[in-house]
C-alpha positions, 0 to 999 in steps of 0.5 A: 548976096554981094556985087562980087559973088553975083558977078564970079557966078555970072563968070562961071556961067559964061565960061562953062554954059557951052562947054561939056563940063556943067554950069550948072553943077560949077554953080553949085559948087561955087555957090556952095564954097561963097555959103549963098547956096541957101539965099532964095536969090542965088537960085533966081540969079543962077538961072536968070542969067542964063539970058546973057549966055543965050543972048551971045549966042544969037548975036554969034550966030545971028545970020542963022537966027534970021535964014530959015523959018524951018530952022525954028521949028526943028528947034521948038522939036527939038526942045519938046522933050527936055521942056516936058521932062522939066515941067514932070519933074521940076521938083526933083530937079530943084532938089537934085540942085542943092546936092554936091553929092550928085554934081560930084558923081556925075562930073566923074562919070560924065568924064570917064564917057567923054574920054571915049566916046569918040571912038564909037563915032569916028564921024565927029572929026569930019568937016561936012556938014548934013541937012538935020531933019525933025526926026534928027532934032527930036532925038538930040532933044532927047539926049538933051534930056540928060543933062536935067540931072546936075552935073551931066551938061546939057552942052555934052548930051546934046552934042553926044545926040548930034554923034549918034545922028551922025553930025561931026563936031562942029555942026553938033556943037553949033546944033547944041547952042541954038538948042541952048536959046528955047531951052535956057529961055523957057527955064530963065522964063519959068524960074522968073514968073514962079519966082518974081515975087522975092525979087527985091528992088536991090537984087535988080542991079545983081541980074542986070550986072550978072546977065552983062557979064554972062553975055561978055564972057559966053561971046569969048567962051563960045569962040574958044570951045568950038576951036578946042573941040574941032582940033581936039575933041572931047577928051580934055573936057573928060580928064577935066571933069574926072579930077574935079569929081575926084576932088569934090568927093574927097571935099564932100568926104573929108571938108563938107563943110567948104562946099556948104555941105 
């Protein structure tokens, strides 16, 4: 893998970790087009730069971090599900991560939710902000498990879980990126540990410049989502996610060989 590749995926990663569109599935696809997805590195670099993305979250949002010892708690609860359905499942979910296919269609599923969910919580647009009990956290941890699957965005379950809780857009968006640091360090920790024997001395370089870079770009991405998402909800993210599903398949159909199909 060159400097370059390693640093546009870090790139993607930044900007869509938090946002309602997969980083996850655009790194398949990005992947996939630079012909990298079959290195054994591109699949360390996809997931352990995932460390710069939570990190800008901690310092975002440090005061947080540092306030309340139950704030922990709620989150290691809320973590529980998705750290289970991963460790169950981990081999299907690493071969559900070479399919183009499954990204494609779940983007455009995922979009057609996003444009009305809202209507079925007219809550999300209110400014107040409710005390998240154990029971709360457990069951966005649930929703969270969703976004196991390419393509659904572990940022858009969690938040739909703080709707159904009664959360209004921020305090479900802010929910969700404090969910994010236990659930991208565990699977960033695991990946590491199982995989840290082909980790070449070059390849390094490419993880210290790709979680900078991640960090860098998430600090600004976080900033610019929660401001998109108070103001204007979900729906551009939707008919985002519709038009790039709708191109994937036309690619997968006509061109697979353009996403390393």
């Amino acid at each position: 893998m060159e400097l370059w590749q390693a640093i546009l995926l870090a790139i993607i990663e930044g900007i869509t970790e938090f946002l309602p569109v997969s980083s996850t599935g655009h790194m398949i696809i990005a992947s996939g087009a630079m012909q990298i997805h079959q290195l054994p590195f591109t699949k360390i670099l996809e997931v352990n730069i995932q460390f710069g993305a939570i990190l800008a979250v901690v310092v975002l949002y440090y005061k947080r971090f540092f306030k309340d010892l139950t704030f922990y708690f709620k989150l290691l609860v809320a973590f529980i599900p998705a750290g289970v359905m991963g460790l169950l499942f981990s081999k299907r979910i690493d071969a559900l991560l070479e399919s183009p296919l499954t990204v494609a269609v779940t983007l455009l599923l995922g979009g057609i939710v996003l444009l009305f969910i809202e209507q079925l919580f007219p809550q999300a647009s209110s400014d107040e902000e409710k005390p998240i009990s154990y029971a709360m956290a457990f069951w966005i941890g649930c929703f969270q498990c969703f976004a196991l699957i390419p393509g659904v965005s572990r940022s858009a379950s969690s938040i739909i879980g703080g709707y159904v809780q009664g959360l209004g857009r921020r305090q479900a968006a802010e929910f969700s990126f404090f969910l994010a640091v236990p659930t991208m360090f565990a699977a960033s920790a695991y990946k590491l540990l199982k995989d840290y024997k082909n980790i070449q001395a070059s390849d390094l370089q490419l993880l210290a410049v790709g979680n900078l870079v991640a960090f860098v770009v998430a600090m600004l991405a976080i900033r610019l989502f929660v401001q998109l998402l108070t103001r204007y909800g979900f729906r551009m993210f939707g008919y985002y996610r519709i038009a790039l599903g709708i191109i994937l398949l036309f690619l997968l159909w006509q061109m697979p060989q353009v996403l390393g199909s």
